[in-house]
Structure formats: C-alpha cells, structure tokens
PyMOL Python script that loads the backbone (N, CA, C, O; Angstrom):
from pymol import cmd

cmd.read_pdbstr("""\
ATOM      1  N   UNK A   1      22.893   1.023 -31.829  1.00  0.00           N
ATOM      2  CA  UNK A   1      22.032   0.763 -30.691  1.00  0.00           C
ATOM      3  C   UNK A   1      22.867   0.795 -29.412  1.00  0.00           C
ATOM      4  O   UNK A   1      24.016   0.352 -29.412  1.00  0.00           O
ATOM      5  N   UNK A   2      22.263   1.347 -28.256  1.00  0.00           N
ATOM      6  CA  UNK A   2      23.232   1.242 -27.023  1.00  0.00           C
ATOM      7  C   UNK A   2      23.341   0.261 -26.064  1.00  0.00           C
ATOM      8  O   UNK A   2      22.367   0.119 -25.325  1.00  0.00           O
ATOM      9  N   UNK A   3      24.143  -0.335 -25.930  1.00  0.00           N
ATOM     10  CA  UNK A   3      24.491  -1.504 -24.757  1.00  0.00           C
ATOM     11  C   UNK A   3      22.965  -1.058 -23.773  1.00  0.00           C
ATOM     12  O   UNK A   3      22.353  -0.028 -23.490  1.00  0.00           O
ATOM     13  N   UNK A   4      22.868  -2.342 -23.538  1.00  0.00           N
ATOM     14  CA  UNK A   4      21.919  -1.931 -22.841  1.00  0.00           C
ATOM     15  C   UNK A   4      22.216  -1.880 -20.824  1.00  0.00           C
ATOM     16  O   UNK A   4      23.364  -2.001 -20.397  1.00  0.00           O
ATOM     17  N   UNK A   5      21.159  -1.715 -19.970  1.00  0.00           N
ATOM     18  CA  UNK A   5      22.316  -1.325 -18.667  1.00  0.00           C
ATOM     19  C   UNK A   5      22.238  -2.303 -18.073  1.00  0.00           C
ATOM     20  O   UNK A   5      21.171  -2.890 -17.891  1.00  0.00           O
ATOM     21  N   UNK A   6      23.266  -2.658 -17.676  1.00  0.00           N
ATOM     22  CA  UNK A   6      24.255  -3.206 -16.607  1.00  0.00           C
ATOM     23  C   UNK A   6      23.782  -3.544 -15.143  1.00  0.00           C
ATOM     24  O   UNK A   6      24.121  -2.513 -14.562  1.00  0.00           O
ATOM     25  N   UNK A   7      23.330  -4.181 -14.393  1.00  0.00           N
ATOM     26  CA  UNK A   7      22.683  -3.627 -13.289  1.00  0.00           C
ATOM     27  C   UNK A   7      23.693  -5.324 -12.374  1.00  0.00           C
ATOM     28  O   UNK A   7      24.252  -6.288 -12.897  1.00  0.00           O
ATOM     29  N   UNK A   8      23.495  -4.954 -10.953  1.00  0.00           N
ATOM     30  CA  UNK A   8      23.715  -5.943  -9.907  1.00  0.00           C
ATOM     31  C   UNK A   8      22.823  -6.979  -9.296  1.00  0.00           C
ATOM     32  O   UNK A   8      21.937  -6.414  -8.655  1.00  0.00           O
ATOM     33  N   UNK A   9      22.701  -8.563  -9.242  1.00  0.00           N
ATOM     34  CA  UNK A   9      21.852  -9.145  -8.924  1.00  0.00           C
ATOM     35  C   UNK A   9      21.923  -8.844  -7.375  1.00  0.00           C
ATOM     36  O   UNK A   9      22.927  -8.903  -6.665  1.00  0.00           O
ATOM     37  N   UNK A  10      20.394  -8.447  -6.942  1.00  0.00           N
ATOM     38  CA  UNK A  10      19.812  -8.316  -5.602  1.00  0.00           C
ATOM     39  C   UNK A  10      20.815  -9.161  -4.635  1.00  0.00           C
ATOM     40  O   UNK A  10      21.465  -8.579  -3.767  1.00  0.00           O
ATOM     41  N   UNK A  11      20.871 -10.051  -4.762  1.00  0.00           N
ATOM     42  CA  UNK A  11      20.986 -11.346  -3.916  1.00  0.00           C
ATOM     43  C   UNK A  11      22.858 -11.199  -3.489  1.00  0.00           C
ATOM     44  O   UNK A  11      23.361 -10.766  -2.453  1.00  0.00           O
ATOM     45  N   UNK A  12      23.565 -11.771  -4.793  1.00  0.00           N
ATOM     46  CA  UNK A  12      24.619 -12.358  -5.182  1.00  0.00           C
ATOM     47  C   UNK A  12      25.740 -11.310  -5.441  1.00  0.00           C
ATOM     48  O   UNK A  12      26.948 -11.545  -5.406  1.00  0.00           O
ATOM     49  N   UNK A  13      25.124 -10.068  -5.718  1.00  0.00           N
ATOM     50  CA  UNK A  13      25.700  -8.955  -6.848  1.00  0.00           C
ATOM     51  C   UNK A  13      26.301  -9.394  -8.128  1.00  0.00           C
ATOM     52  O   UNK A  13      26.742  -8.493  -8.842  1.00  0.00           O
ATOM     53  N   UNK A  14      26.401 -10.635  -8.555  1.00  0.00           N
ATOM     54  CA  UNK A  14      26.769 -10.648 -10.037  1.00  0.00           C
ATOM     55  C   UNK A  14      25.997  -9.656 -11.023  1.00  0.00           C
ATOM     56  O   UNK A  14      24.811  -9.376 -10.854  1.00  0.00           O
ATOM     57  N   UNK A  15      26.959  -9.030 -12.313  1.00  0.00           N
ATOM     58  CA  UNK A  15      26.690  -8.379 -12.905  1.00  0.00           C
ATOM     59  C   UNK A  15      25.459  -8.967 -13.920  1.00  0.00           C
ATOM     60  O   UNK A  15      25.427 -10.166 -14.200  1.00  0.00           O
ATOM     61  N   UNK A  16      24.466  -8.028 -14.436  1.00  0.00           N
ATOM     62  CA  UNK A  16      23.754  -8.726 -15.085  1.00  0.00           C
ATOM     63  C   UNK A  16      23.204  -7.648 -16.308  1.00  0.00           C
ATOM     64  O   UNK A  16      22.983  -6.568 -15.760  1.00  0.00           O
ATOM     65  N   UNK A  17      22.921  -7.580 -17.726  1.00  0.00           N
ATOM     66  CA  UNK A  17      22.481  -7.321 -18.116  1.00  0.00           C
ATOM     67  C   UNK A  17      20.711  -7.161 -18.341  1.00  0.00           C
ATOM     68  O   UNK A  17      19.970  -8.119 -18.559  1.00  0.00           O
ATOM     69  N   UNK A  18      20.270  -5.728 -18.229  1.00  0.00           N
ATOM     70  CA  UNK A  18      18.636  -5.627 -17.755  1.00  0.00           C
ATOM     71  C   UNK A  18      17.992  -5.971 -19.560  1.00  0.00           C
ATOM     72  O   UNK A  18      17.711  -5.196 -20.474  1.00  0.00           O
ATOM     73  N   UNK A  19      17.967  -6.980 -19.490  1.00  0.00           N
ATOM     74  CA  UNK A  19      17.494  -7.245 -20.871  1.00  0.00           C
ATOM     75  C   UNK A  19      16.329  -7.834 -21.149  1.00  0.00           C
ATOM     76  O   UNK A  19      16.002  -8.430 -20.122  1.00  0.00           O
ATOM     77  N   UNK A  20      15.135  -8.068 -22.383  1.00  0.00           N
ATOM     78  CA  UNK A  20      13.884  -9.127 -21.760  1.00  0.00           C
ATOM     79  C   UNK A  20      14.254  -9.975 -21.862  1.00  0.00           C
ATOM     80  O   UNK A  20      13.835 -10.733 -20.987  1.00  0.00           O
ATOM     81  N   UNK A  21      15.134 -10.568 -22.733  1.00  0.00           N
ATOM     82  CA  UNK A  21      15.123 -12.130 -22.116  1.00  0.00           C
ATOM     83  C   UNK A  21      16.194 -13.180 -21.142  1.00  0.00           C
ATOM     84  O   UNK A  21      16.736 -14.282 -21.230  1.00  0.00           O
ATOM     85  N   UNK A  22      16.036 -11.580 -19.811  1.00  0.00           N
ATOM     86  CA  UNK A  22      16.695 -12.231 -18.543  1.00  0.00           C
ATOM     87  C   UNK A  22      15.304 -11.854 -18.036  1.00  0.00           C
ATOM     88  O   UNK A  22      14.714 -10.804 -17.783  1.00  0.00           O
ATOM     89  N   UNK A  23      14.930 -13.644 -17.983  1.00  0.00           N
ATOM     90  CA  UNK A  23      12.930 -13.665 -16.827  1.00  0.00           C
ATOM     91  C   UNK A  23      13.520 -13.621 -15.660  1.00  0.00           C
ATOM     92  O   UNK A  23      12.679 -13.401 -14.789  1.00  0.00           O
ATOM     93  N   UNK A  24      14.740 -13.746 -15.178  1.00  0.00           N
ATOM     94  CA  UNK A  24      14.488 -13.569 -13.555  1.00  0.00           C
ATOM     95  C   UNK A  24      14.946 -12.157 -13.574  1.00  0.00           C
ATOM     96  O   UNK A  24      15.801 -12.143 -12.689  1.00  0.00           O
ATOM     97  N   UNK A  25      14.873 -10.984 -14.063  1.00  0.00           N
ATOM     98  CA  UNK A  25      15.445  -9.809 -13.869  1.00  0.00           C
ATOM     99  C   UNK A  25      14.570  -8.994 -12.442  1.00  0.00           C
ATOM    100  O   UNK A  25      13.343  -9.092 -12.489  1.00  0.00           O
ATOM    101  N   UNK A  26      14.959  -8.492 -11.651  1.00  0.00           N
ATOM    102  CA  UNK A  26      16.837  -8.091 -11.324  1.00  0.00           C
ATOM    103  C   UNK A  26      17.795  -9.365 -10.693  1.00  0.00           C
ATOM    104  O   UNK A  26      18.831  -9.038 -10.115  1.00  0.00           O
ATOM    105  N   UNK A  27      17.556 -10.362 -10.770  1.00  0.00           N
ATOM    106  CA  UNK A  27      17.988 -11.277 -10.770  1.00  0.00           C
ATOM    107  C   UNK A  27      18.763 -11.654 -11.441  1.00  0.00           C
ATOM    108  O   UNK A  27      18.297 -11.679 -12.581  1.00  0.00           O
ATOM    109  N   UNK A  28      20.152 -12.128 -11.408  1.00  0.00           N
ATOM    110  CA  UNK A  28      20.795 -13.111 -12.690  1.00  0.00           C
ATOM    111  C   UNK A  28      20.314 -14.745 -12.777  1.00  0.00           C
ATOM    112  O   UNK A  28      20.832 -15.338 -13.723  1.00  0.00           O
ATOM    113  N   UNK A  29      19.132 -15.795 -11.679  1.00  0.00           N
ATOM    114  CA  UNK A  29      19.280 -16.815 -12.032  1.00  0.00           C
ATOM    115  C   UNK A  29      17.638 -16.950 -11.178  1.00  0.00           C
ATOM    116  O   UNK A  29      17.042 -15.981 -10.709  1.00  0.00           O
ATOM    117  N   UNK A  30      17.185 -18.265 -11.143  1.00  0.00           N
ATOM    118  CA  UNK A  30      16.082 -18.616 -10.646  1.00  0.00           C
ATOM    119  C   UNK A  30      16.488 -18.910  -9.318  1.00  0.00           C
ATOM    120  O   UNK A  30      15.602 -18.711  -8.487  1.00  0.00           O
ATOM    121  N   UNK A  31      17.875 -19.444  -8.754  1.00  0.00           N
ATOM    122  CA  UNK A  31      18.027 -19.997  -7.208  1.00  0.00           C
ATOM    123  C   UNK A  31      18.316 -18.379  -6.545  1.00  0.00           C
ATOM    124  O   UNK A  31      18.093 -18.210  -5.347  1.00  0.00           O
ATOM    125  N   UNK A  32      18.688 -17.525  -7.174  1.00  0.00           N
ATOM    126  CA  UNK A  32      18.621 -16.102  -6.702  1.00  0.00           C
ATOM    127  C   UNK A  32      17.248 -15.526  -6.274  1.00  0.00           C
ATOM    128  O   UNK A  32      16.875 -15.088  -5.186  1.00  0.00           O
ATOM    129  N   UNK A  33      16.620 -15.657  -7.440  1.00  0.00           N
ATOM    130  CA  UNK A  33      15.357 -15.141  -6.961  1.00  0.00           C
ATOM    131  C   UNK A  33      14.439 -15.982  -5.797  1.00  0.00           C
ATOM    132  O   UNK A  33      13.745 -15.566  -4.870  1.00  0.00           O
ATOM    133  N   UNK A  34      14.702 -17.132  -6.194  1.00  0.00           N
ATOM    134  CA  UNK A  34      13.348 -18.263  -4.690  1.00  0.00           C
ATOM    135  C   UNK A  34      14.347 -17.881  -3.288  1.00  0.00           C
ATOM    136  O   UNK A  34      13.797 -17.719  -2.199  1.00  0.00           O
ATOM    137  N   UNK A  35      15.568 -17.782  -3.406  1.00  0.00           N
ATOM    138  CA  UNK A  35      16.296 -17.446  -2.067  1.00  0.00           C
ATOM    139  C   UNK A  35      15.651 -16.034  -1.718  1.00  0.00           C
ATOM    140  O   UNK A  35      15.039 -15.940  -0.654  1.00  0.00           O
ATOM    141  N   UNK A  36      15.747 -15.004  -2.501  1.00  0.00           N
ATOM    142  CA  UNK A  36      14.597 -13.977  -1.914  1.00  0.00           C
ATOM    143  C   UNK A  36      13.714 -13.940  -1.773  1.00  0.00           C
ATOM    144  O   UNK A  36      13.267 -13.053  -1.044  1.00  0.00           O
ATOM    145  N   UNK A  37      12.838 -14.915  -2.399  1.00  0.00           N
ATOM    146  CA  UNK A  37      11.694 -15.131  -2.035  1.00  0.00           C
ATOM    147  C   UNK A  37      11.253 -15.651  -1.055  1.00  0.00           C
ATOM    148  O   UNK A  37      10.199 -15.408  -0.467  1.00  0.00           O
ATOM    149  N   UNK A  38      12.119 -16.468  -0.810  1.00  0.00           N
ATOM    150  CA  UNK A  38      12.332 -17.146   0.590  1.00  0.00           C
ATOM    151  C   UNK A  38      12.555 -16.340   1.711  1.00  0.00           C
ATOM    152  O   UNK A  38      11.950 -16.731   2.709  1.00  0.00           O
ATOM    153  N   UNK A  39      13.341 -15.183   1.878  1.00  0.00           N
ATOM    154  CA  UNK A  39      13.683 -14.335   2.497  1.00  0.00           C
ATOM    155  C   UNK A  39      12.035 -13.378   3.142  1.00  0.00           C
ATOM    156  O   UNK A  39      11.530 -12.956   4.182  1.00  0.00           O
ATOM    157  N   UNK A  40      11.832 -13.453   1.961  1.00  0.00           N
ATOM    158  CA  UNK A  40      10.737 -12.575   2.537  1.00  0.00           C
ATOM    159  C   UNK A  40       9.647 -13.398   3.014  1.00  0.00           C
ATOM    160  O   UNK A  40       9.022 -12.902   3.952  1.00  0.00           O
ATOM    161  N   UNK A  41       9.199 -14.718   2.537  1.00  0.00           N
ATOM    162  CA  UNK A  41       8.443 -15.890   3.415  1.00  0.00           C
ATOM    163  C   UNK A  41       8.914 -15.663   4.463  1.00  0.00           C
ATOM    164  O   UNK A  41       8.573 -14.485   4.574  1.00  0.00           O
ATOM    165  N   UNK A  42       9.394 -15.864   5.250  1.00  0.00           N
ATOM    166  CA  UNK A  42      10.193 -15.809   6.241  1.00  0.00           C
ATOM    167  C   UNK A  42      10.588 -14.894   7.360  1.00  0.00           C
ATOM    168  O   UNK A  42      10.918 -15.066   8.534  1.00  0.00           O
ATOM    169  N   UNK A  43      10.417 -13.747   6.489  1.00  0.00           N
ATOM    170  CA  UNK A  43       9.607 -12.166   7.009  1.00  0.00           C
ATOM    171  C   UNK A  43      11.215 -12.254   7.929  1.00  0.00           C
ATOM    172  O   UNK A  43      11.321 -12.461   9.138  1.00  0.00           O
ATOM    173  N   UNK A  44      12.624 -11.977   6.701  1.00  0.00           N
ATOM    174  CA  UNK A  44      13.105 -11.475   7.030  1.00  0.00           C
ATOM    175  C   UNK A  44      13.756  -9.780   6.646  1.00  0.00           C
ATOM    176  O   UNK A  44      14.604  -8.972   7.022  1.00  0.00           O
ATOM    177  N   UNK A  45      12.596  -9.984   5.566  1.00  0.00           N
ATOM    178  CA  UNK A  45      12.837  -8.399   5.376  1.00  0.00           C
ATOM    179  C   UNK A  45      11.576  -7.793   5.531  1.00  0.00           C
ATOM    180  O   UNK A  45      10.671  -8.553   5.185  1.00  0.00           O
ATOM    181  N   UNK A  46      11.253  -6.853   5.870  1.00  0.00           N
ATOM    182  CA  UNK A  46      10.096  -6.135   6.443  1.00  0.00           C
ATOM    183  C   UNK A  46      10.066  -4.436   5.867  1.00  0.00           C
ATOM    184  O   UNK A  46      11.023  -3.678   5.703  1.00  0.00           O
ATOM    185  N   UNK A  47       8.366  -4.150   5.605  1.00  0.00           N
ATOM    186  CA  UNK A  47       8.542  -2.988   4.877  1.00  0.00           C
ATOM    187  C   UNK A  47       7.685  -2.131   6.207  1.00  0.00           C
ATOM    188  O   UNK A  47       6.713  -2.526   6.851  1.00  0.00           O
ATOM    189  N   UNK A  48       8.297  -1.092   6.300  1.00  0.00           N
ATOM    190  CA  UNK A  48       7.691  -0.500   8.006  1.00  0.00           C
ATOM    191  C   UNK A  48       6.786   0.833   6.971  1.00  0.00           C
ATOM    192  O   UNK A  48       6.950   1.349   5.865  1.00  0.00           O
ATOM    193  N   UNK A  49       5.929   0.939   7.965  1.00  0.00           N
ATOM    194  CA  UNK A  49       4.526   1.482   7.683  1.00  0.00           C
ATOM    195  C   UNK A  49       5.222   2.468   8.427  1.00  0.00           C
ATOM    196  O   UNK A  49       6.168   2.395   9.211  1.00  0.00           O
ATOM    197  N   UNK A  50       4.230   3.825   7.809  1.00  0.00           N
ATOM    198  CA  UNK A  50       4.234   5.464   8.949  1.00  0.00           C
ATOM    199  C   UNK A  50       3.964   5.315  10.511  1.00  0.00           C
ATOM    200  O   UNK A  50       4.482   5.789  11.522  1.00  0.00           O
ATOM    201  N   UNK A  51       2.607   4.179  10.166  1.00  0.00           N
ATOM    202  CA  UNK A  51       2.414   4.150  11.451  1.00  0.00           C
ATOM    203  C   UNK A  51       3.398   3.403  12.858  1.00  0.00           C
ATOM    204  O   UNK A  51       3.765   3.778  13.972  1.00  0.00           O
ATOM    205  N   UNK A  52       3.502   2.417  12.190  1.00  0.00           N
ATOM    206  CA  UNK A  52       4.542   1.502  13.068  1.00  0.00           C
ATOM    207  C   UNK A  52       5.576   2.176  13.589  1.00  0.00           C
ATOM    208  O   UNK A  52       5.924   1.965  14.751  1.00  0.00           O
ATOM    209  N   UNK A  53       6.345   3.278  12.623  1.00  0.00           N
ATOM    210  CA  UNK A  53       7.449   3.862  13.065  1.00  0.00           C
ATOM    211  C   UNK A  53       7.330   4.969  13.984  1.00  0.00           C
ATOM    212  O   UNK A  53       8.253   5.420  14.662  1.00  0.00           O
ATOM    213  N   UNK A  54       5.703   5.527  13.959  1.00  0.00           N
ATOM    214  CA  UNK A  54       5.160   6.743  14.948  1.00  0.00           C
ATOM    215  C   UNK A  54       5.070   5.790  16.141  1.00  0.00           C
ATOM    216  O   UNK A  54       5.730   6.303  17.044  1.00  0.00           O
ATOM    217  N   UNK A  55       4.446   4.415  16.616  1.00  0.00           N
ATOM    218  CA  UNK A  55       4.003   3.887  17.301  1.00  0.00           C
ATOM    219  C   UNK A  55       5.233   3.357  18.541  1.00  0.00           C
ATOM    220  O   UNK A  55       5.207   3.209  19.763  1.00  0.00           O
ATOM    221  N   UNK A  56       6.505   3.144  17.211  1.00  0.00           N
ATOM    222  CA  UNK A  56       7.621   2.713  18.032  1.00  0.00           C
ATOM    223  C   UNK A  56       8.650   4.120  18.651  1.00  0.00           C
ATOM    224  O   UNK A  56       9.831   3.842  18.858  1.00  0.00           O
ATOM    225  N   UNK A  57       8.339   5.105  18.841  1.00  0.00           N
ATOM    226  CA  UNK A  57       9.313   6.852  19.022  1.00  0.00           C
ATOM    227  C   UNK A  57       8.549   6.530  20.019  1.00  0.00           C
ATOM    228  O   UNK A  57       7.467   5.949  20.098  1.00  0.00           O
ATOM    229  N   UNK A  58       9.662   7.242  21.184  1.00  0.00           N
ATOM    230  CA  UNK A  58       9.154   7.041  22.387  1.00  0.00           C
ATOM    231  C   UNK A  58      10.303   8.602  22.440  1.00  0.00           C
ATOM    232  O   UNK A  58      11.414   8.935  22.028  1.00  0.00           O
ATOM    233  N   UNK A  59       9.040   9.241  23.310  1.00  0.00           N
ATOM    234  CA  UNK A  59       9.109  10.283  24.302  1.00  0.00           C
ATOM    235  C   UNK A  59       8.546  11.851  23.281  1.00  0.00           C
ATOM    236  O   UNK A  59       8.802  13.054  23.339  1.00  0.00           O
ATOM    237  N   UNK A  60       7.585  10.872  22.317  1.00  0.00           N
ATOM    238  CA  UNK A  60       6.814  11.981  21.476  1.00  0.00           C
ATOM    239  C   UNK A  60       6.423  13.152  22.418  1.00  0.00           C
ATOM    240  O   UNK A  60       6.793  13.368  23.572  1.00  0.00           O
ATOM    241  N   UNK A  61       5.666  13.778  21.703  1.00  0.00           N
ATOM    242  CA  UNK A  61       4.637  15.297  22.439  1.00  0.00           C
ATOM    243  C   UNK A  61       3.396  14.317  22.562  1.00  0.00           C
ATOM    244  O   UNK A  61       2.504  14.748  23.293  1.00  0.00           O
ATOM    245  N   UNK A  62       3.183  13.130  22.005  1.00  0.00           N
ATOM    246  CA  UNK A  62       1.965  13.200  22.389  1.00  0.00           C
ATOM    247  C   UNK A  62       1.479  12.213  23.745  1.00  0.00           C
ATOM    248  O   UNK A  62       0.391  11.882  24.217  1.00  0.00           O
ATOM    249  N   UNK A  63       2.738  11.980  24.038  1.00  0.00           N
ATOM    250  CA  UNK A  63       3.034  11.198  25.620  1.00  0.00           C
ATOM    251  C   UNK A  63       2.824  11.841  26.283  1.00  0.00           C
ATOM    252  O   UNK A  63       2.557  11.526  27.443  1.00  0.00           O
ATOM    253  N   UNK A  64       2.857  13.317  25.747  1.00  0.00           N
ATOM    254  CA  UNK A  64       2.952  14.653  27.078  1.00  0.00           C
ATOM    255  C   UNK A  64       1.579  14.588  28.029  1.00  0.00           C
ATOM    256  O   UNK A  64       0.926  13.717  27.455  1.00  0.00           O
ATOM    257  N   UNK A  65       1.061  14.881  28.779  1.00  0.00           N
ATOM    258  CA  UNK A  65      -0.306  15.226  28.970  1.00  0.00           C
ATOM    259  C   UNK A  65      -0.766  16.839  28.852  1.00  0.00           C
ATOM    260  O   UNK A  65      -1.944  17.159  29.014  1.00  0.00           O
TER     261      UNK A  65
END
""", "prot")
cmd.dss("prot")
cmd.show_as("cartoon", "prot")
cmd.util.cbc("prot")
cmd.orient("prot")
C-alpha cells in the first residue's frame, strides 16, 4: 500500500499526513483550524469577485466617453 500524502498545515506549516482519521484535515490540530476560522470571521482574508476587480481598474475603455 502507498504512504499516503504528506501535505502542509494551512496555518502553522507543520507536516501532516492527508489521512481520514486526521478530522481537522488540512489542518494538523483543532487550535489551527478555529485560528482560521477566526481569520476569516474577521474578514481577514477575502475572496474578490470578477466584478469587484472590474469595478476597482481605473482608466478602463469604458471611462472613455
């Protein structure tokens, strides 16, 4: 059977095996994961939309008249 893979916790980078019975996976621990979770409460990570990123370009064609 093959080792199974290897992967980096999000947070911490400790190494972690992607296995089922790691429940916080990609996580290596539970204070890893609520700290990201926390992170994103917190809305310090943000997922940008098409639009937002058209909305924020400045000196488009469609500024032109």
């Amino acid at each position: 059977m093959a080792a199974p893979p290897v992967v980096n916790c999000p947070h911490c980078a400790k190494a972690i095996e992607w296995i089922p019975e790691n429940r916080y996976r990609p996580f290596c621990s539970e204070r890893c994961k609520l700290i990201d979770l926390g992170a994103w409460a917190s809305e310090k990570y943000r997922v940008a939309s098409a639009k937002a990123d058209r909305d924020g370009e400045v000196g488009t064609s469609e500024d032109q008249p």
